[in-house]
N, CA and C atoms of all chains as a GROMACS GRO file, in nm:
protein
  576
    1UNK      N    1   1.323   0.061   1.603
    1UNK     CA    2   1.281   0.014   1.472
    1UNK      C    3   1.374  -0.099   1.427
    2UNK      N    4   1.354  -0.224   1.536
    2UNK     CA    5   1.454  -0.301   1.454
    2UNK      C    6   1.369  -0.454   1.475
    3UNK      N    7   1.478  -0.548   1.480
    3UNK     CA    8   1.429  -0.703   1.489
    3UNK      C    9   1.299  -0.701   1.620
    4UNK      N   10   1.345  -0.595   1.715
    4UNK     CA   11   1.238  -0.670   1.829
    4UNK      C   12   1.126  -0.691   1.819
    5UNK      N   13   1.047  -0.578   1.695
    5UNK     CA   14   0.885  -0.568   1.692
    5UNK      C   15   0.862  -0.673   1.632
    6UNK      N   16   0.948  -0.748   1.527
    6UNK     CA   17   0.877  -0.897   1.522
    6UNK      C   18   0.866  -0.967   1.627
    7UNK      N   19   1.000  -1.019   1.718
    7UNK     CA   20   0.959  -1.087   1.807
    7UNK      C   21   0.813  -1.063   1.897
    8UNK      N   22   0.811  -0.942   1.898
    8UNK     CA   23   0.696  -0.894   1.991
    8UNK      C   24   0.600  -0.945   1.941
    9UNK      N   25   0.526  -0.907   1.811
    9UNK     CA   26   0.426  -0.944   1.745
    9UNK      C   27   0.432  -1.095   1.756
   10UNK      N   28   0.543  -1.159   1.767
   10UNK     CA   29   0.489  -1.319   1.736
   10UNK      C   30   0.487  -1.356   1.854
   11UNK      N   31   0.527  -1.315   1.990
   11UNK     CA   32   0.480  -1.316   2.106
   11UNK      C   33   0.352  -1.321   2.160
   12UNK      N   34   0.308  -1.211   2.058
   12UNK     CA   35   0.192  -1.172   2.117
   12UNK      C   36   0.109  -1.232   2.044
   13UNK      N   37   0.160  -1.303   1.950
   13UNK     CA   38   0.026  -1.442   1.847
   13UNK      C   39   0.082  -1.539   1.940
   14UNK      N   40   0.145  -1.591   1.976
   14UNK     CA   41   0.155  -1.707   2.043
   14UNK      C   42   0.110  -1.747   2.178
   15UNK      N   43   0.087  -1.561   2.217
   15UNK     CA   44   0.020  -1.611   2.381
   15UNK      C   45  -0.112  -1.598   2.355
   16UNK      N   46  -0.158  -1.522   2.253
   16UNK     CA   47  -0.327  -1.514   2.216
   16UNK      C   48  -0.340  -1.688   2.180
   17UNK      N   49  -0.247  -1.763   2.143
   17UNK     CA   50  -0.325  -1.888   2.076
   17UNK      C   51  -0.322  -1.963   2.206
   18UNK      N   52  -0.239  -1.943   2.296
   18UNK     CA   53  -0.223  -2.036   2.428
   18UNK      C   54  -0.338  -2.007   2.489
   19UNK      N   55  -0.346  -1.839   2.566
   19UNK     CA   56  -0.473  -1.851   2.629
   19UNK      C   57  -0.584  -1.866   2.562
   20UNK      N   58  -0.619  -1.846   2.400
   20UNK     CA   59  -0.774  -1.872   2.378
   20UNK      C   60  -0.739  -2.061   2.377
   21UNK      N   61  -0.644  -2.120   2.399
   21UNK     CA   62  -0.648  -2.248   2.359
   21UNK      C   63  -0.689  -2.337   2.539
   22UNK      N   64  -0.649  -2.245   2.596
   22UNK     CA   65  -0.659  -2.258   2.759
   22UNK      C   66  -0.817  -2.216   2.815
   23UNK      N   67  -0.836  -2.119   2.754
   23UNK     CA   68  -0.973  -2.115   2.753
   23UNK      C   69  -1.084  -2.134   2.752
   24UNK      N   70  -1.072  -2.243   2.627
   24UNK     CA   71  -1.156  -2.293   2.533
   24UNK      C   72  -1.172  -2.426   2.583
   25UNK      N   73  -1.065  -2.439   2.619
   25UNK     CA   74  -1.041  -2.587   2.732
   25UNK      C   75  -1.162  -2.611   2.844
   26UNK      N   76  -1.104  -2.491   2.953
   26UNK     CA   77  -1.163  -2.484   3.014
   26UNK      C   78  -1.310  -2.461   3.038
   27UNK      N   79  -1.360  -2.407   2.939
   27UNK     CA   80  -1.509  -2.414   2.944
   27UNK      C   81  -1.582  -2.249   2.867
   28UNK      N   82  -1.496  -2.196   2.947
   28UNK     CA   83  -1.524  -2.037   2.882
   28UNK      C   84  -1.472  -2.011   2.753
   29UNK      N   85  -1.591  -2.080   2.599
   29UNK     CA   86  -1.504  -2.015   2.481
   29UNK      C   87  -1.580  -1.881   2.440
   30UNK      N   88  -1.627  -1.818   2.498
   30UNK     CA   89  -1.691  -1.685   2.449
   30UNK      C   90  -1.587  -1.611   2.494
   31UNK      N   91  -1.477  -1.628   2.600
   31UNK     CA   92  -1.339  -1.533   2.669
   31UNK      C   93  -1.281  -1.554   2.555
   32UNK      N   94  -1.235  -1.682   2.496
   32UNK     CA   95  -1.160  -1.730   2.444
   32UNK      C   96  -1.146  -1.670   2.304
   33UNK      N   97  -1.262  -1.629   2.252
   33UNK     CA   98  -1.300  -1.589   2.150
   33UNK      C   99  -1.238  -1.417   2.140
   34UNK      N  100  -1.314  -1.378   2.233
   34UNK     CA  101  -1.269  -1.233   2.318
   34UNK      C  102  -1.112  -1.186   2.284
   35UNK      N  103  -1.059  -1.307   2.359
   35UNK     CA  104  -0.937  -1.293   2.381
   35UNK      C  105  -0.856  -1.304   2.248
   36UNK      N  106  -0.841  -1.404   2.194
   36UNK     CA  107  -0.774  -1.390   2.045
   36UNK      C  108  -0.857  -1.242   1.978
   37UNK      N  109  -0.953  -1.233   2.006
   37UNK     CA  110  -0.923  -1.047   1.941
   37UNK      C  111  -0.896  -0.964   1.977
   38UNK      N  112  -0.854  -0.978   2.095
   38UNK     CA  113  -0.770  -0.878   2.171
   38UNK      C  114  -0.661  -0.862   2.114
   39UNK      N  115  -0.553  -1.017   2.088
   39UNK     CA  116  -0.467  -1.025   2.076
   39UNK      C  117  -0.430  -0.965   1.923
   40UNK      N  118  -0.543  -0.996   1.854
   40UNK     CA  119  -0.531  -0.950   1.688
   40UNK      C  120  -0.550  -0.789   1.734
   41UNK      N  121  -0.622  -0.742   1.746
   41UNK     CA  122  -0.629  -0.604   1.762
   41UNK      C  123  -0.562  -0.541   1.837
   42UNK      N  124  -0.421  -0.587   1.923
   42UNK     CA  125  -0.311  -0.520   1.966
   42UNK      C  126  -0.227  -0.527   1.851
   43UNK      N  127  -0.214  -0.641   1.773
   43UNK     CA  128  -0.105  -0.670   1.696
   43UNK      C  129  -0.130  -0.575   1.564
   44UNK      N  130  -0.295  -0.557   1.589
   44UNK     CA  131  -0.320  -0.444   1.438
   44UNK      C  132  -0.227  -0.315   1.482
   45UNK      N  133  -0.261  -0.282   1.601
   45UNK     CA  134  -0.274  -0.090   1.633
   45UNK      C  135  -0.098  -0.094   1.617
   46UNK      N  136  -0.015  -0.220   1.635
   46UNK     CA  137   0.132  -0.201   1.608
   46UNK      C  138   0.144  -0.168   1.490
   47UNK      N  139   0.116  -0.304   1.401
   47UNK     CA  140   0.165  -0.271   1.255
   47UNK      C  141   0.107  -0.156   1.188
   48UNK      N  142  -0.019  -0.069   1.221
   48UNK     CA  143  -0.037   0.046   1.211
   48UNK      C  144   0.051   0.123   1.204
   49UNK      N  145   0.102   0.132   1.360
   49UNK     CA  146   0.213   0.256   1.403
   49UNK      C  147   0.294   0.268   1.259
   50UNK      N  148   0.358   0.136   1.254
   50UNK     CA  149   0.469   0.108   1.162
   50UNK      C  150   0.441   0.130   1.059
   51UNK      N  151   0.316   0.140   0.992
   51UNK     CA  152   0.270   0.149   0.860
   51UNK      C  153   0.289   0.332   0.852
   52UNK      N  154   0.211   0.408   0.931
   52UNK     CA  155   0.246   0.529   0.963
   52UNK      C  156   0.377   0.596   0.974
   53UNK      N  157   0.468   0.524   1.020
   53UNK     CA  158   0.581   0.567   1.016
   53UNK      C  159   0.662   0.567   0.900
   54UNK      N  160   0.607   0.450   0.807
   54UNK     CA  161   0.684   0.430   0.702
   54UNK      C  162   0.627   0.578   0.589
   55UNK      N  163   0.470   0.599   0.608
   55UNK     CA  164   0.451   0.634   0.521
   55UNK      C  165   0.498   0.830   0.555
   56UNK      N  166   0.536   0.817   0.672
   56UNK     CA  167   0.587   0.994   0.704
   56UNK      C  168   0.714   0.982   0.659
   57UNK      N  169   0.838   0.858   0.649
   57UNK     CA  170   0.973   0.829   0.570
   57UNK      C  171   0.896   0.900   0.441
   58UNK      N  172   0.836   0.833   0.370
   58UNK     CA  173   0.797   0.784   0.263
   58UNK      C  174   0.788   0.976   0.231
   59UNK      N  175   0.662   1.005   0.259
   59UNK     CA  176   0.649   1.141   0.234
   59UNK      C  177   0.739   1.239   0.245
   60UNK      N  178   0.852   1.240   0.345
   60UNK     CA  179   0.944   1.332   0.423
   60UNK      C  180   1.066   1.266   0.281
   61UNK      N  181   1.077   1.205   0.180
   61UNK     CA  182   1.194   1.183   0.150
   61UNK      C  183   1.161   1.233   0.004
   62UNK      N  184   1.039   1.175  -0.021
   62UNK     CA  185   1.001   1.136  -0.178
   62UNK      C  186   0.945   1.302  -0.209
   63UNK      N  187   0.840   1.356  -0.094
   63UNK     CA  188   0.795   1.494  -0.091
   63UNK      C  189   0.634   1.426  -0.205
   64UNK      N  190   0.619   1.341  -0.113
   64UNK     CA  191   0.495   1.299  -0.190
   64UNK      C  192   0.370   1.357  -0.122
   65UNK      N  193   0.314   1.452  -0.163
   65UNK     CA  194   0.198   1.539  -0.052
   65UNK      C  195   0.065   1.512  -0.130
   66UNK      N  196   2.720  -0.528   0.676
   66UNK     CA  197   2.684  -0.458   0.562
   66UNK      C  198   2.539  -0.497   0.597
   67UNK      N  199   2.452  -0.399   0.507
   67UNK     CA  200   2.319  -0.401   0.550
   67UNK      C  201   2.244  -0.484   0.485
   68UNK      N  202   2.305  -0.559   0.423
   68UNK     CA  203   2.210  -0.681   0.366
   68UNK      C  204   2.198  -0.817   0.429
   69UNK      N  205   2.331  -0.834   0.533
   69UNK     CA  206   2.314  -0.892   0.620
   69UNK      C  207   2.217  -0.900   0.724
   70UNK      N  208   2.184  -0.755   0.743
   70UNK     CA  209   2.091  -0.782   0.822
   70UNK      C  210   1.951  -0.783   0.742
   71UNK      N  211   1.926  -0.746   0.632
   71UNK     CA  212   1.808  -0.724   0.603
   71UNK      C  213   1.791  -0.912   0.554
   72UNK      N  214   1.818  -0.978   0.525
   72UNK     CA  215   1.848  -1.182   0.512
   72UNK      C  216   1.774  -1.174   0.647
   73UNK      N  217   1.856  -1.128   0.722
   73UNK     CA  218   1.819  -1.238   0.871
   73UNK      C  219   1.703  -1.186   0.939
   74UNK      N  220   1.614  -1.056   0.873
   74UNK     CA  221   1.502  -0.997   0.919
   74UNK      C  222   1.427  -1.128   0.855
   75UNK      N  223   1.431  -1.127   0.688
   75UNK     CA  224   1.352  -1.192   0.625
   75UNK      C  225   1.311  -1.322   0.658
   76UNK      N  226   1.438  -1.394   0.677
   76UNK     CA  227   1.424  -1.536   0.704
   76UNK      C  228   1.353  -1.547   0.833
   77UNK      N  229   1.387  -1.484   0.990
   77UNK     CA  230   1.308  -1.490   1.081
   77UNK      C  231   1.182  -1.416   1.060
   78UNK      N  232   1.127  -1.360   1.004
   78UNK     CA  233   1.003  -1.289   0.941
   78UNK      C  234   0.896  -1.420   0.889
   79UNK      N  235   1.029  -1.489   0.820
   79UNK     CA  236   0.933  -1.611   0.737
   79UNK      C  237   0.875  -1.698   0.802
   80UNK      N  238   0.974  -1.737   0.896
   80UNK     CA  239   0.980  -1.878   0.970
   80UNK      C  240   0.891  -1.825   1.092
   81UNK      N  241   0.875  -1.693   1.175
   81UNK     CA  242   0.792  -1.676   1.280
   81UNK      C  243   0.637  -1.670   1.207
   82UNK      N  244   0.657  -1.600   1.060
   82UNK     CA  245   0.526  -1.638   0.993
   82UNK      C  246   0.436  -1.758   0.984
   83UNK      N  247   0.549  -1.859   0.914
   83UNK     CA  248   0.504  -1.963   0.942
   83UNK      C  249   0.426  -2.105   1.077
   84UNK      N  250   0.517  -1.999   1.175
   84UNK     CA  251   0.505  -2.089   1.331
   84UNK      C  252   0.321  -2.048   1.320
   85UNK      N  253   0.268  -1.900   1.305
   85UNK     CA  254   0.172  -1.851   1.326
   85UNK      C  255   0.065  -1.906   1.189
   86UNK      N  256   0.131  -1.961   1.149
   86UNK     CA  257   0.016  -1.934   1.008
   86UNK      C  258  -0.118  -2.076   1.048
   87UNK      N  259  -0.068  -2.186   1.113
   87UNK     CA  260  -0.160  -2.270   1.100
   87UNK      C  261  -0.319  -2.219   1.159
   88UNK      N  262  -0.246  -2.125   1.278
   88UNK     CA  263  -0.342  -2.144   1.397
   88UNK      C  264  -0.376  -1.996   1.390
   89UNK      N  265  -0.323  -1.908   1.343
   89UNK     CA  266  -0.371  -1.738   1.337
   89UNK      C  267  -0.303  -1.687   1.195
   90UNK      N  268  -0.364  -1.770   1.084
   90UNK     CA  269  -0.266  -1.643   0.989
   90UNK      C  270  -0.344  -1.483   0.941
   91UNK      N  271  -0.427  -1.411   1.024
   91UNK     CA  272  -0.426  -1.350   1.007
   91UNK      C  273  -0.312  -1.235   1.090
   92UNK      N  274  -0.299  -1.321   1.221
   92UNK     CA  275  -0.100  -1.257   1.252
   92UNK      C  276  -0.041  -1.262   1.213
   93UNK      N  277  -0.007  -1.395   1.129
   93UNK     CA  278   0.079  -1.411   1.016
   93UNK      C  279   0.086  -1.321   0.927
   94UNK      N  280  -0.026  -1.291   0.866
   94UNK     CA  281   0.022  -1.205   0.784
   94UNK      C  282   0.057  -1.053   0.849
   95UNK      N  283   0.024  -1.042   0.944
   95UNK     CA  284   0.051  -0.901   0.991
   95UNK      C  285   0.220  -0.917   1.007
   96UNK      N  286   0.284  -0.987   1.072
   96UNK     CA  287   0.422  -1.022   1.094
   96UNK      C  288   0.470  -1.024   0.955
   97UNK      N  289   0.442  -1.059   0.834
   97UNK     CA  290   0.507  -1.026   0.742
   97UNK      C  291   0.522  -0.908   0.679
   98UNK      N  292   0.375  -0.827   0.687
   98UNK     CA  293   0.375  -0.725   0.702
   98UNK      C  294   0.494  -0.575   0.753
   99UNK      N  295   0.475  -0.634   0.883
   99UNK     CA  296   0.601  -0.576   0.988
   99UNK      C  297   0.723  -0.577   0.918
  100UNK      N  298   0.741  -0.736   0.914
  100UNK     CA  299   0.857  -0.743   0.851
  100UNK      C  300   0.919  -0.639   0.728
  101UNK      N  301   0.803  -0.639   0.609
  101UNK     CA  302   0.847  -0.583   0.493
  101UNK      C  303   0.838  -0.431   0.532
  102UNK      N  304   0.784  -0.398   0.609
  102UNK     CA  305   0.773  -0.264   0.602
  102UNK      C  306   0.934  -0.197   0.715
  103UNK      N  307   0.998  -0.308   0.806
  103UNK     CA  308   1.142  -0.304   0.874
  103UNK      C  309   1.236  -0.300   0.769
  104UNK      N  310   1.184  -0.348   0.656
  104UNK     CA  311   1.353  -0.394   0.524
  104UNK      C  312   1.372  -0.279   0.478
  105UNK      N  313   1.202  -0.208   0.418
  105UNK     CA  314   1.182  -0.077   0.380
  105UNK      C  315   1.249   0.012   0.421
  106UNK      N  316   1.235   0.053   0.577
  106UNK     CA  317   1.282   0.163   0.666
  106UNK      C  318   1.411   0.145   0.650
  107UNK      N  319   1.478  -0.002   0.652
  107UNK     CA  320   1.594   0.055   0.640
  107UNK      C  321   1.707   0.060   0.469
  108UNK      N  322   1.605   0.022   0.388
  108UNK     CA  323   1.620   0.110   0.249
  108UNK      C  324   1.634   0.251   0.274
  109UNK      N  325   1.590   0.313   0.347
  109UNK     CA  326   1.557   0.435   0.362
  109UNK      C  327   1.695   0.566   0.317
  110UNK      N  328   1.806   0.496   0.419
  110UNK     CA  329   1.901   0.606   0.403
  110UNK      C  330   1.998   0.562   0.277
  111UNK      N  331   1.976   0.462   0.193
  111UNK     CA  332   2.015   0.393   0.124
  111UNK      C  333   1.961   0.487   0.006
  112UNK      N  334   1.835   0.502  -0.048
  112UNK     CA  335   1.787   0.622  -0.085
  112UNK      C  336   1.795   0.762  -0.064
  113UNK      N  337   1.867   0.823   0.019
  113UNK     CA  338   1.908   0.977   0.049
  113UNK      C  339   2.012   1.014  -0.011
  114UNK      N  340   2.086   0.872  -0.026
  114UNK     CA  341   2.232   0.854  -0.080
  114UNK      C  342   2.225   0.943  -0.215
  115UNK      N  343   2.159   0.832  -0.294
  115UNK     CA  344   2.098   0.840  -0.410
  115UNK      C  345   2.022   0.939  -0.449
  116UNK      N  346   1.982   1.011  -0.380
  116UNK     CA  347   1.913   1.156  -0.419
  116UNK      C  348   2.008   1.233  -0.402
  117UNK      N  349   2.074   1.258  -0.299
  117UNK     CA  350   2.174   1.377  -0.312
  117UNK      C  351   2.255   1.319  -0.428
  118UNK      N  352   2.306   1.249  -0.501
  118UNK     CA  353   2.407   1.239  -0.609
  118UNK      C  354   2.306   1.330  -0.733
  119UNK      N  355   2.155   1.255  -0.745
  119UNK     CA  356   2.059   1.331  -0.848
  119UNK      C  357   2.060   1.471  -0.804
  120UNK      N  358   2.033   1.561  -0.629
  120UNK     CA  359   2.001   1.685  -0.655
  120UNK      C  360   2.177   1.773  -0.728
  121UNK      N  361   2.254   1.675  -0.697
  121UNK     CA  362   2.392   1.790  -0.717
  121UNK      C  363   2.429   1.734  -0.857
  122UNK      N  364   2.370   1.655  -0.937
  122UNK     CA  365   2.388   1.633  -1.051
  122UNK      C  366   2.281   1.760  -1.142
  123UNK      N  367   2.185   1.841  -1.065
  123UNK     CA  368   2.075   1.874  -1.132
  123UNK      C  369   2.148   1.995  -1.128
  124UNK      N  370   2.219   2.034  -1.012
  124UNK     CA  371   2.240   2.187  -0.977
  124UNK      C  372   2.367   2.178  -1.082
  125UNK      N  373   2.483   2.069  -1.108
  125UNK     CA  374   2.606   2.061  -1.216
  125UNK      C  375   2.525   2.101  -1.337
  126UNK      N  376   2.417   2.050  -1.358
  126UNK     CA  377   2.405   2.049  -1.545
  126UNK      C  378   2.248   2.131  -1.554
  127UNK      N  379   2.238   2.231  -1.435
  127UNK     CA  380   2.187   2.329  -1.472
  127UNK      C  381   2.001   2.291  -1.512
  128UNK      N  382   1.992   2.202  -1.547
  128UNK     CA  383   1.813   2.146  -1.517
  128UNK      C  384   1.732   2.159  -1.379
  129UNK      N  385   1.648   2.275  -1.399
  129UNK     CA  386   1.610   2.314  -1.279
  129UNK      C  387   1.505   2.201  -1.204
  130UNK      N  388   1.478   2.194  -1.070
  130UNK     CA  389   1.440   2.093  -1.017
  130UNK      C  390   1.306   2.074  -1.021
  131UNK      N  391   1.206   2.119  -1.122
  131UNK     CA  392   1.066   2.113  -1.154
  131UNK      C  393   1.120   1.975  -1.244
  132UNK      N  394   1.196   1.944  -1.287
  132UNK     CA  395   1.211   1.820  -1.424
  132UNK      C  396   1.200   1.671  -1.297
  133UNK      N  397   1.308   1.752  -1.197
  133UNK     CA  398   1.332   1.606  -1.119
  133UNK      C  399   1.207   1.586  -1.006
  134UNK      N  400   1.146   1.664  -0.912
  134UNK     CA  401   1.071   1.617  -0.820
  134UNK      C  402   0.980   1.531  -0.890
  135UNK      N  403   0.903   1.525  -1.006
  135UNK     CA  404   0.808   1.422  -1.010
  135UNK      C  405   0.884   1.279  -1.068
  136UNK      N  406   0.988   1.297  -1.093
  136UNK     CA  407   1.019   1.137  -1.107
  136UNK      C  408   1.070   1.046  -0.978
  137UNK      N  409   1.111   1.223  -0.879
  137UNK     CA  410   1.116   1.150  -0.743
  137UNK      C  411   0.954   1.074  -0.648
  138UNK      N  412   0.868   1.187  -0.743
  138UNK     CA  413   0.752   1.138  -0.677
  138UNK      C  414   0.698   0.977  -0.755
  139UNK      N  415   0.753   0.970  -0.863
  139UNK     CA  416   0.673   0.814  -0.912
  139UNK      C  417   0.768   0.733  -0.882
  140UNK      N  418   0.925   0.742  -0.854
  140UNK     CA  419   1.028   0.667  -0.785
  140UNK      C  420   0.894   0.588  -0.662
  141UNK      N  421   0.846   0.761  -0.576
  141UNK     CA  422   0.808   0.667  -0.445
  141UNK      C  423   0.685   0.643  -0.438
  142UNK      N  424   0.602   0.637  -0.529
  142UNK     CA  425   0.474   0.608  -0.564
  142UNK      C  426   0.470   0.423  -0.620
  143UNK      N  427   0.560   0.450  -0.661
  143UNK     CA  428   0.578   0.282  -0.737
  143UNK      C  429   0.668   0.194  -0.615
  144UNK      N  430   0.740   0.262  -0.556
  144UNK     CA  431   0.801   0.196  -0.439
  144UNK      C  432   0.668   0.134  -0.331
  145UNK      N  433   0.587   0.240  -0.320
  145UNK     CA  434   0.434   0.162  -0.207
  145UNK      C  435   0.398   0.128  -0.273
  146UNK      N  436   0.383   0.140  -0.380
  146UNK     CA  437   0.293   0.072  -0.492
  146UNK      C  438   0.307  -0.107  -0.449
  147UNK      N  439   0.432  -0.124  -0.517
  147UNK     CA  440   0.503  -0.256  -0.517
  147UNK      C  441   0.487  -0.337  -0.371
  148UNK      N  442   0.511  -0.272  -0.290
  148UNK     CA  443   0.517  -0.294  -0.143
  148UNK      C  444   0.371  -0.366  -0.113
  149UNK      N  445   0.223  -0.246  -0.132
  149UNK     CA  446   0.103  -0.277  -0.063
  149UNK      C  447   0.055  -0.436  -0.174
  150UNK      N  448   0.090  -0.363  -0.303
  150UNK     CA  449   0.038  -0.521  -0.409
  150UNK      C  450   0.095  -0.660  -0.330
  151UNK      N  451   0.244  -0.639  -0.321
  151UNK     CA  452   0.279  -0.781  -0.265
  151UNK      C  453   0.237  -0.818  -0.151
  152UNK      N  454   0.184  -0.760  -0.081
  152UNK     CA  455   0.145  -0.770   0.087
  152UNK      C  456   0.039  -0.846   0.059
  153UNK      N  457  -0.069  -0.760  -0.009
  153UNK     CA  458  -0.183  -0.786  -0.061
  153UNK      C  459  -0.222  -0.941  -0.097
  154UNK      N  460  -0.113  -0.956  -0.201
  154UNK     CA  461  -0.123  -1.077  -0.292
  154UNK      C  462  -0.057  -1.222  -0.187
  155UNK      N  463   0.013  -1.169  -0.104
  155UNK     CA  464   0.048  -1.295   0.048
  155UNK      C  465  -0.088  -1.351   0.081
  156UNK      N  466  -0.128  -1.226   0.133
  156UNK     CA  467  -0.227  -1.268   0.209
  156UNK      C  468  -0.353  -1.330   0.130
  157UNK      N  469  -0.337  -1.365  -0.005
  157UNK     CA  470  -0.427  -1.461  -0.082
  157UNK      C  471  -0.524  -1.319  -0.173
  158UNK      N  472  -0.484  -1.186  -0.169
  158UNK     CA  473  -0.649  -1.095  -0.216
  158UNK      C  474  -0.555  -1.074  -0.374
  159UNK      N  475  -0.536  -1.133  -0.462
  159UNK     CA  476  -0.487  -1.101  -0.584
  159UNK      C  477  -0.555  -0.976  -0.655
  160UNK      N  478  -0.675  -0.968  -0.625
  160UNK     CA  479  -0.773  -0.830  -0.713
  160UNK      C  480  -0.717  -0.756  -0.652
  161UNK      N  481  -0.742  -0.743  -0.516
  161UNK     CA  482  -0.669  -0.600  -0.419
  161UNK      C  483  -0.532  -0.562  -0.489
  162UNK      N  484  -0.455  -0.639  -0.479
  162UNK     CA  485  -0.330  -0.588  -0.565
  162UNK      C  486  -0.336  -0.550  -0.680
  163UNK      N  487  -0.404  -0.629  -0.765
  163UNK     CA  488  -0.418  -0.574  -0.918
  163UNK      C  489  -0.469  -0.445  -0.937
  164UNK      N  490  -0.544  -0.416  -0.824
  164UNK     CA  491  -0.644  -0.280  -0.802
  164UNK      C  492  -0.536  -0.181  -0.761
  165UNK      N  493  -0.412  -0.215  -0.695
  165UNK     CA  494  -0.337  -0.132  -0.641
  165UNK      C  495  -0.245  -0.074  -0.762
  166UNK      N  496  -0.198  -0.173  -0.815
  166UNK     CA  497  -0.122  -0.197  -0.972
  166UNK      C  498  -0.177  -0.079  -1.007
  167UNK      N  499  -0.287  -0.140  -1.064
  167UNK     CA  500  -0.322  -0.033  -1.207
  167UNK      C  501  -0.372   0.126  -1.090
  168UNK      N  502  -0.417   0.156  -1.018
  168UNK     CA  503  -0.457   0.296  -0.959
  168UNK      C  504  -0.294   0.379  -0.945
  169UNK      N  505  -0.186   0.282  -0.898
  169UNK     CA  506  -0.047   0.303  -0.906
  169UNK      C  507   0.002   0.365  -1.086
  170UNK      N  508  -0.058   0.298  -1.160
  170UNK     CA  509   0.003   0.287  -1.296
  170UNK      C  510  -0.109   0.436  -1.337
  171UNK      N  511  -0.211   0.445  -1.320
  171UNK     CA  512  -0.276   0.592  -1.376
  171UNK      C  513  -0.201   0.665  -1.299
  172UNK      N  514  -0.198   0.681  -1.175
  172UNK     CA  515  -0.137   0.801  -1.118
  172UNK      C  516   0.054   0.830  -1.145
  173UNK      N  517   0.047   0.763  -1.189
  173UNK     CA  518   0.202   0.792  -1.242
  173UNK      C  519   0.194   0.840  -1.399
  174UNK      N  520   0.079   0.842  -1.441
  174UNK     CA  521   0.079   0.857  -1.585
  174UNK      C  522   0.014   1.006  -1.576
  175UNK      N  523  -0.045   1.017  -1.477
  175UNK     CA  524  -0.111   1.197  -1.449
  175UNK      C  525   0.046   1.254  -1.451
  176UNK      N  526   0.104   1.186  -1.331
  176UNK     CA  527   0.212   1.286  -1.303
  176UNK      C  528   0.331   1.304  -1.421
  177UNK      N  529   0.333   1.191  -1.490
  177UNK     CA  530   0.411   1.203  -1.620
  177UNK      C  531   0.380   1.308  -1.724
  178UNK      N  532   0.226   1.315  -1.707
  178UNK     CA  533   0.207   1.440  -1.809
  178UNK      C  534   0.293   1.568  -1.841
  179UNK      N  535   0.307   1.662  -1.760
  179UNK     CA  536   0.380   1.780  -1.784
  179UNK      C  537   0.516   1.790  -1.863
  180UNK      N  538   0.608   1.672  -1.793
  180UNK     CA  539   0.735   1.589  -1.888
  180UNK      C  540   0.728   1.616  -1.984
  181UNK      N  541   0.605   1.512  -2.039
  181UNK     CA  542   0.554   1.467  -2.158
  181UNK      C  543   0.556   1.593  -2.235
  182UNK      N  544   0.487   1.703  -2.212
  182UNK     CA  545   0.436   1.835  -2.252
  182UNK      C  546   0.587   1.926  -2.293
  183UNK      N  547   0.671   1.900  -2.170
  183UNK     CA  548   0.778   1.970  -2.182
  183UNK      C  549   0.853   1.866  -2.314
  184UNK      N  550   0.871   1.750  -2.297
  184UNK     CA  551   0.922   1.709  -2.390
  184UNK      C  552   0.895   1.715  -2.591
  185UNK      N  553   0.753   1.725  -2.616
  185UNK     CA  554   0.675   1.745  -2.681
  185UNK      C  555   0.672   1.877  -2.711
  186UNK      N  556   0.685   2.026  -2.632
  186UNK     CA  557   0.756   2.108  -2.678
  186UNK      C  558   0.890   2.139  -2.726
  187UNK      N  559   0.944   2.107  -2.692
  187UNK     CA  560   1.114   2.135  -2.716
  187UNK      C  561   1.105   2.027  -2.876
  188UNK      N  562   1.073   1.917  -2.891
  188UNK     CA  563   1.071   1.856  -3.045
  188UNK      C  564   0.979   1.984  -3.128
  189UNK      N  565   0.910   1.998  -3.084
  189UNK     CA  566   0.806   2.063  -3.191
  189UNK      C  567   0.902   2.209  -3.225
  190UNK      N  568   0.945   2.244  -3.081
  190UNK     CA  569   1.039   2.378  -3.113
  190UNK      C  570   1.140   2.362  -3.201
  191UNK      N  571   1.208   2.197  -3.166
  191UNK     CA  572   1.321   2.192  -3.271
  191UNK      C  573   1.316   2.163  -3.447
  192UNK      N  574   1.146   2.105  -3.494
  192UNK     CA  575   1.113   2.111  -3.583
  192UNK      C  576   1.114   2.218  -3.658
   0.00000   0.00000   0.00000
């Protein structure tokens, strides 16, 4: 739970914009298309986790049920 | 000290936000996201602190702990509160937040009730 999951996340926007940008190039933009939602919908199911986690802190401290 | 690090979350939070925002800000905003919800977590033990001084202040002066859990609960009700509005309001949805605001602001006013009741007895008793 520290600095890395940003890096990760912006990793993982920066290679979704390369390959749909490589993609799109190339001829195949229906992959391309594909692909940047791949990349959004990995980056959701993270900040999920994290959202979840905050909110079991959240509950486990505050005793918010 | 932990504010050091919580600066250098923010600022790289901002600036990787920004790298993303032209071309995907809907990552963008998720990365800020991340971000605020990393500063949070580590508020966290920063707050335990602070409660144990309130529970052994409750057990010194004898106020049993039905007075304190619900102000611990609108402490952390207004803490997400604050949190989801500003997220909200980044990412351009100003109603969404305002919607969060005020559903935040009734439900703290349910839970205020009983207080209220207890407080409102004890005057009327002392009348």
């Amino acid at each position: 739970m520290s600095i890395d999951i940003i890096f990760k996340i912006a990793a993982i926007g920066i290679l979704t914009i390369v390959i749909s940008q490589i993609l799109s190039h190339s001829g195949k933009s229906d992959i391309a298309t594909l692909s940047s939602l791949a990349g959004l919908i990995i980056v959701l199911v993270m900040v999920l986790s994290m959202i979840n986690d905050l909110f079991d802190t959240v509950k486990e401290l505050f005793d918010l049920y | 000290m932990l504010i050091f690090k919580i600066i250098t979350i923010a600022i790289i939070v901002t600036i990787s936000s920004l790298v993303l925002k032209q071309s995907r800000p809907d990552i963008a905003m998720l990365i800020s996201v991340a971000g605020g919800i990393l500063i949070l977590l580590m508020l966290f033990n920063q707050f335990s602190s602070i409660f144990k001084w309130i529970n052994n202040l409750a057990t010194k002066t004898g106020i049993d702990n039905s007075v304190f859990s619900p102000i611990f609960k609108i402490i952390g009700i207004g803490y997400l509160a604050e949190f989801s509005a500003s997220v909200c309001e980044d990412a351009g949805n100003k109603s969404m937040a305002n919607k969060v605001i005020l559903s935040a602001k009734i439900i703290i006013l349910v839970l205020s009730l009983p207080i209220l009741n207890s407080l409102i007895d004890t005057i009327v008793s002392v009348l």
